[in-house]
Structures are given as C-alpha cells and as structure tokens.
Wavefront OBJ file of the C-alpha trace (Angstrom):
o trace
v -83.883 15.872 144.644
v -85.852 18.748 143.690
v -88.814 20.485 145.837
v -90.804 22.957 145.621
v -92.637 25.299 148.241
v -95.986 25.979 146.106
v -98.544 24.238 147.599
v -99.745 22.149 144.120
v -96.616 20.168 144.251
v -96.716 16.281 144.303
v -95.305 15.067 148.161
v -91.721 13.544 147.932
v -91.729 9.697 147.847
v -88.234 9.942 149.673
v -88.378 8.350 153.457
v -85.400 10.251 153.907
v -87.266 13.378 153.787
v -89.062 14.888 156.164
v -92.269 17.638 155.170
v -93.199 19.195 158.232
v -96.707 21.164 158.037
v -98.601 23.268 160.734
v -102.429 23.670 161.116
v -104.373 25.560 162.932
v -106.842 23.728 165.260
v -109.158 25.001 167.471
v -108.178 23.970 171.321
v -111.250 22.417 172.277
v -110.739 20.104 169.166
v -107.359 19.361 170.506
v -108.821 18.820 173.808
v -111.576 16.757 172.683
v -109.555 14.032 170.271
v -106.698 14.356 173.640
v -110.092 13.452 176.188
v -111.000 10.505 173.737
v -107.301 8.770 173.067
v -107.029 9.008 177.374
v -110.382 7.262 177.435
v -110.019 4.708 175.207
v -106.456 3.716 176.257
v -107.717 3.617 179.488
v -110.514 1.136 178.607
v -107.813 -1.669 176.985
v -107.735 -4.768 178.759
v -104.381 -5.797 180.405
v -103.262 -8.656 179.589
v -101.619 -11.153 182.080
v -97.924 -11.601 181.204
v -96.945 -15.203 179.924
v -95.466 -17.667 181.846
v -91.740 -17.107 181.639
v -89.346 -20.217 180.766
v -88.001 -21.197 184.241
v -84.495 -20.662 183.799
v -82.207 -24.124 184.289
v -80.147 -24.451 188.228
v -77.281 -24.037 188.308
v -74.046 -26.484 187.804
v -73.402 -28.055 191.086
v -70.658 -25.800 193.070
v -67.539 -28.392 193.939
v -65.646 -26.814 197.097
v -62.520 -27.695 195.866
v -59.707 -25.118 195.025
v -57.391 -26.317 192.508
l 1 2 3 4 5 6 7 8 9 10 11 12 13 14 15 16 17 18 19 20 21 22 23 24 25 26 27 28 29 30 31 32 33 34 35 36 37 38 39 40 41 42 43 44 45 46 47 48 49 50 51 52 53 54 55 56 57 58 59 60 61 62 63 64 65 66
C-alpha cells in the first residue's frame, strides 16, 4: 500500500498501519485536561463486587491407602 507524506493525503483505512503525528500543546493545556481526567476519575463511584459463586466442598477424604 501506497502513502504519501504531503499533508492533503486521504488517512490509510489499514488497522495494520500505524500514523503517528506530534502537536504542539501548550503545558498548562496539558496540565489542565491531566487536572480534569484525575478529577473526574476520582469522582466515579465504586462499585461493590458481586457475590462470588461459593465454590462446591470438597469430595469426602477416605483414609484408606490402597
């Protein structure tokens, strides 16, 4: 498959390929959007694990050697 670096070409459809671009952001942008994902993670409610299936006893041990 064919690519191109100019910048008007069409994005490759492929999952197989990875584009990789940089940007530049301003740190207090990163730092702002970082301060904001902390915060709202933080506010999700935990939730209580569900009951687990009790698991079944064990087969009665017999003492005798064979």
């Amino acid at each position: 498959m064919h690519r191109t670096d100019s910048g008007r070409s069409l994005p490759i459809l492929d999952p197989n390929v990875v584009i990789r671009r940089t940007t530049d952001v301003l740190a207090a942008y990163v730092a702002g959007e970082l301060e904001d994902r902390v915060h709202s993670l933080a506010a999700r409610h935990t939730t209580t694990p569900t009951a687990s299936i009790p698991s079944r006893p064990a087969p009665p041990r017999h003492d005798r050697s064979r």
